[in-house]
N, C-alpha and C positions, 0 to 999 in steps of 0.2 A: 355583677360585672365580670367576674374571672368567670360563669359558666358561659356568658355570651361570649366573651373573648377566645375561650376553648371551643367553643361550637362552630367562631368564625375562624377560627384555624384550621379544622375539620374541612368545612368548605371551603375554604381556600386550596387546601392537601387533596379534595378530591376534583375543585377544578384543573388542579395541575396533574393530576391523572388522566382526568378526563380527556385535556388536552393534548398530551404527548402520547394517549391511545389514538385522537384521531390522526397524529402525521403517522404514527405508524402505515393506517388504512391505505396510505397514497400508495399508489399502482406505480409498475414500471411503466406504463402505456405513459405515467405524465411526469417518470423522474430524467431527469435532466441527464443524470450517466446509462442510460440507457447504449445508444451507441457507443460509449467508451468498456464496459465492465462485460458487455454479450451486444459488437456492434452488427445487429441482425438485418436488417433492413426487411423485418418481417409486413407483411400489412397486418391490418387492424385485425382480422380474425387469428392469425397466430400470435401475432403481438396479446390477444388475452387469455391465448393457452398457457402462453409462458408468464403472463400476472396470474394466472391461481397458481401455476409451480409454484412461487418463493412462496415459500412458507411463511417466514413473518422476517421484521425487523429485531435486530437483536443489538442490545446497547451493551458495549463492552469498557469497563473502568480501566485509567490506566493501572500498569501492575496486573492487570487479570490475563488469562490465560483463557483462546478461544476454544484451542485445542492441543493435546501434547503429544510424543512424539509413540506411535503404537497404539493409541486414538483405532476406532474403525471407523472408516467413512463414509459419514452418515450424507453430509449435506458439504456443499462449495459454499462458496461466502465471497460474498462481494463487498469492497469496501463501500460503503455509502458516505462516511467520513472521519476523519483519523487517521492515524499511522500505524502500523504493528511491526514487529520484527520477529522474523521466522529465524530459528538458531535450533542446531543439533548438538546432542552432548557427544564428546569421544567415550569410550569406553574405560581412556584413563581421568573420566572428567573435567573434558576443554571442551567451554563453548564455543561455540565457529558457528558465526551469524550469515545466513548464506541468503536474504534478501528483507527488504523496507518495504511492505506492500502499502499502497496511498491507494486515497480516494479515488473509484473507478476503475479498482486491480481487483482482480478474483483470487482466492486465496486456497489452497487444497486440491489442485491440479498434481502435483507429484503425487498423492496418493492415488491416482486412481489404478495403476500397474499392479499394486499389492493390495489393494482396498483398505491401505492401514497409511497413517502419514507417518510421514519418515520425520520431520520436525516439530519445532513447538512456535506456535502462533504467540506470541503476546504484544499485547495493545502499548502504544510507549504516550499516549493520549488516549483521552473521554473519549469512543470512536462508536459507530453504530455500521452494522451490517445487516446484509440481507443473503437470508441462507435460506439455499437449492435443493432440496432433497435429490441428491444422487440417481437413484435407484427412479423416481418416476420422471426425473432428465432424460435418463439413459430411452426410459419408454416415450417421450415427446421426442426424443431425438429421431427415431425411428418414424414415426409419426410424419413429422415435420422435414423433410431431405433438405431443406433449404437453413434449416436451424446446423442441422449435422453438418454439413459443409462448413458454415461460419464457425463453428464449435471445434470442426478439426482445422480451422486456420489459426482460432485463437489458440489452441495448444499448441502447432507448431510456430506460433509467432511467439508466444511466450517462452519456450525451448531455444528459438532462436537467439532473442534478446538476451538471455543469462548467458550464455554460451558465448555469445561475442562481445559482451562484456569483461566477463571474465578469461575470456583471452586477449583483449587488450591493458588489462587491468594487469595481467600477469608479465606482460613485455613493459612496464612503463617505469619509471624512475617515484618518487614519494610522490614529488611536487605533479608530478601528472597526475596519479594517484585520484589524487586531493582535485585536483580540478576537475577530471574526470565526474569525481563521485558528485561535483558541482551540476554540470553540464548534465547530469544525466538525471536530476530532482529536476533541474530546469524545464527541461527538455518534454516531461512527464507532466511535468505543473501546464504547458505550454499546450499539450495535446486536450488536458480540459477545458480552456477557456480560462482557465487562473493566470493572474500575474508571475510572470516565471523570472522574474528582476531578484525579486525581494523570495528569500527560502529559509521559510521557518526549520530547523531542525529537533525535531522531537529528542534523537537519538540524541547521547552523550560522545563526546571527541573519542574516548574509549571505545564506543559501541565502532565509531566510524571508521575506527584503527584497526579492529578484530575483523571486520568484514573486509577490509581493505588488506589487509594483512601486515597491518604498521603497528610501531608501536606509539602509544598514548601520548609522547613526548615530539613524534616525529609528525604526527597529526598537529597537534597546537605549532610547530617552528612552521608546516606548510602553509597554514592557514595564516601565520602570522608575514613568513615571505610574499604570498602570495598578496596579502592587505600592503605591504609595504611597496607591492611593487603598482598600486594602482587599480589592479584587478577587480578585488573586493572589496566591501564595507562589512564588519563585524561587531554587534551589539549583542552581547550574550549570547543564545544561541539562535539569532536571526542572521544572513546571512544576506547581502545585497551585492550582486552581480551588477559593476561598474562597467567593466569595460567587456562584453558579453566576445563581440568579436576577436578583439586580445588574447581571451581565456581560451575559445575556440582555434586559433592559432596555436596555441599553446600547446595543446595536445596533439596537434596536427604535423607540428615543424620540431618538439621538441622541447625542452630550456634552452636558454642561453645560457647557461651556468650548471655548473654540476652540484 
């Protein structure tokens, strides 16, 4: 009875291989972030140049590390699902978290100027990717003038979004801050097709302080002003956008209070 029990564990352990090899196989031609992560408006013959580029599916644990920061760059990566956070060390040892890429973000764009990344990828959730080899991109890009175009707007739209983020983020008060950093998960979750009400937060109030450039105590009193005044619902680190328009005022007109 324990060898059949062992043998049916075996099978079992290889059907759940077997199975999580075949979602692997599934093609960009039939994933769903396709126009959000390379929104290409390819037809059907370049749309299956660029399904043999990705190379494969790659499942990353939380705690693990995609990639670190002097890495050479091998391959882009696109989130397929999960959170990570990209953070740079100083030289006297502070980290400075300088983005949250989510499902349907491509990750390893600032390295392509020095072919080396400047930061460290890591997963804050169970997340799966799909990684690009660089080098035969750079030759489909060519290839393809119509991929090249969309490819130099997603760079410059991605340039642009951190840039104007972080110069409103650098003009605002805490409590904006904090709303801010609300409005702009929303907002992201919103351009998927995801419900943008309710916002899981992978990251810890810490992580959200250091990207923000708050400190750990001044994050929890915003969040908690901010819940007291209406705006939000807060259960652990789920996060429910009450009054959506309110919050969007918020940012827009200011506090009412200092």
């Amino acid at each position: 009875m324990k060898t059949s029990g062992f043998l049916n564990d075996r099978k079992m352990r290889r059907m759940a291989v077997t199975s999580f090899e075949a979602s692997l196989r599934q093609r960009c031609s039939n994933c769903s972030l396709r126009e959000i992560c390379l929104p290409l408006g390819l037809d059907a013959e370049e749309l299956g140049k660029l399904d043999d580029l990705v190379k494969r599916r790659r499942r990353v644990f939380a705690g693990q590390h995609l990639f670190r920061a002097g890495d050479p760059l091998q391959s882009l990566a696109a989130v397929r699902a999960g959170f990570f956070k990209i953070y740079e060390v100083s030289a006297g040892g502070h980290e400075q978290i300088t983005a949250f890429p989510m499902e349907g973000e491509l990750m390893g764009l600032d390295a392509i100027s020095t072919d080396a990344h400047r930061g460290n990828a890591v997963a804050l959730e169970d997340s799966e990717v799909c990684e690009i080899p660089f080098t035969r991109l750079e030759a489909l890009l060519s290839d393809l003038p119509r991929l090249q175009h969309q490819f130099h707007k997603l760079l410059s739209g991605a340039i642009a979004s951190d840039h104007g983020l972080m110069m409103v983020l650098g003009t605002m008060t805490a409590e904006l801050k904090v709303a801010a950093f609300l409005l702009n998960l929303s907002d992201r979750l919103g351009a998927r097709g995801q419900p943008c009400a309710i916002i899981h937060l992978p990251m810890s109030r810490e992580e959200i302080g250091n990207y923000l450039g708050l400190k750990l105590e001044t994050v929890s009193r915003m969040f908690s002003r901010l819940r007291d005044d209406g705006l939000i619902a807060t259960e652990g680190r789920k996060t429910e956008i009450l009054e959506h328009k309110a919050l969007r005022d918020l940012c827009l007109q200011g506090p009412l209070r200092a």
